[in-house]
C-alpha positions as CSV (number, residue, x, y, z in Angstrom):
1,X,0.0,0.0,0.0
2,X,1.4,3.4,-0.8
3,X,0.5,6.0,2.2
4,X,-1.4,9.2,1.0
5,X,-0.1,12.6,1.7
6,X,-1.1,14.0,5.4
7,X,-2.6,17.3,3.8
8,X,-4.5,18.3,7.1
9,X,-1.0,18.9,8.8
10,X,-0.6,21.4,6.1
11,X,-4.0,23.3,6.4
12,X,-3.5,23.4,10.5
13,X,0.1,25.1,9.4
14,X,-1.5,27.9,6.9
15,X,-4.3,28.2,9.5
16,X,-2.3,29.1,11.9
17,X,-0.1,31.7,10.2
18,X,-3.5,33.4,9.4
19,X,-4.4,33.8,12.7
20,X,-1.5,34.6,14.4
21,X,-0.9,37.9,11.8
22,X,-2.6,40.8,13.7
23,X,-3.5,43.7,11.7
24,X,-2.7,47.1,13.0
25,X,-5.5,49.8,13.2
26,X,-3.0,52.6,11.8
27,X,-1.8,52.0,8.9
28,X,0.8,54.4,6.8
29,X,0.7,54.6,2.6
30,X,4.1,55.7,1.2
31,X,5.1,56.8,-2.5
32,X,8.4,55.5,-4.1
33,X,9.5,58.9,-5.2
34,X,13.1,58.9,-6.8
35,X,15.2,56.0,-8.5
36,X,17.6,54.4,-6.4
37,X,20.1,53.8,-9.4
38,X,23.0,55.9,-8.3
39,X,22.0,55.1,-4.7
40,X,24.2,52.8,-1.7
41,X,23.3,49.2,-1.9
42,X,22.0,49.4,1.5
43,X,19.5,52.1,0.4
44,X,18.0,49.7,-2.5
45,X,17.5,47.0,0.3
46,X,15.4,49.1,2.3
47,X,13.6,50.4,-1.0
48,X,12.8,46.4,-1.5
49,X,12.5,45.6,2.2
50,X,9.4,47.8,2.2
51,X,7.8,46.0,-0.6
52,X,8.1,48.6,-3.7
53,X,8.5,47.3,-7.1
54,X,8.3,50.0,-9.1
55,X,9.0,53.9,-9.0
56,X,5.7,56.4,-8.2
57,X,4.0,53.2,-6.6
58,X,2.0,53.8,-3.7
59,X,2.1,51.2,-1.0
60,X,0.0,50.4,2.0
61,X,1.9,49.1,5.0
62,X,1.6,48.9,9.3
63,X,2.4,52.2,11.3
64,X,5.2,50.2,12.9
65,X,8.6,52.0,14.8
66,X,10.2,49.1,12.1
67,X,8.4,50.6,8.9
68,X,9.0,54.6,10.1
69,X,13.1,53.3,10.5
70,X,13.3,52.3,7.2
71,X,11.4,55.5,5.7
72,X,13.8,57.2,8.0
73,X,16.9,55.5,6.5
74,X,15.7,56.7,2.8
75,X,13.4,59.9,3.0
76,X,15.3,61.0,-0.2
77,X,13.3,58.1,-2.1
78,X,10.2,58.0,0.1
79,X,7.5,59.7,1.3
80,X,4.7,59.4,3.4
81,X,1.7,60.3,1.6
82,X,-0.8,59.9,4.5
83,X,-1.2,58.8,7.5
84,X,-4.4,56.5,8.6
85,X,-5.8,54.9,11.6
86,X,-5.4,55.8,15.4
């Protein structure tokens, strides 16, 4: 007999990822402004790290003291175009 895949294991796993994500009441949207071409490689990291693909996209992320760092590190390339939640 050949055994079956245990796919329940797998459900539980996912299930539980999706509960355990809180989402924050506040949250922050931010505009890639300038290209980071002639920019530190550090400073393209945090351009990806935040989750921007492409330049004068606007992104909708947590209002987080990790998030406001890494705007902090690059406000040359990013800015906070508004600010939601309490």
């Amino acid at each position: 007999m050949a055994k079956t895949p245990n796919k329940t294991r797998a459900s539980k796993k996912s299930a539980a990822k999706k509960t355990t994500s809180k989402k924050s009441a506040s949250t922050i949207q931010l505009k890639w402004v300038r290209s980071a071409i002639a920019t530190p490689m550090q400073h393209k990291k945090v351009v990806k790290g935040l989750g921007f693909t492409r330049l004068n996209q606007i992104i909708e992320r947590p209002d987080t003291p990790a998030i406001r760092g890494m705007v902090a590190k690059v406000p040359h390339l990013v800015e906070i175009v508004r600010q939601e939640g309490a």
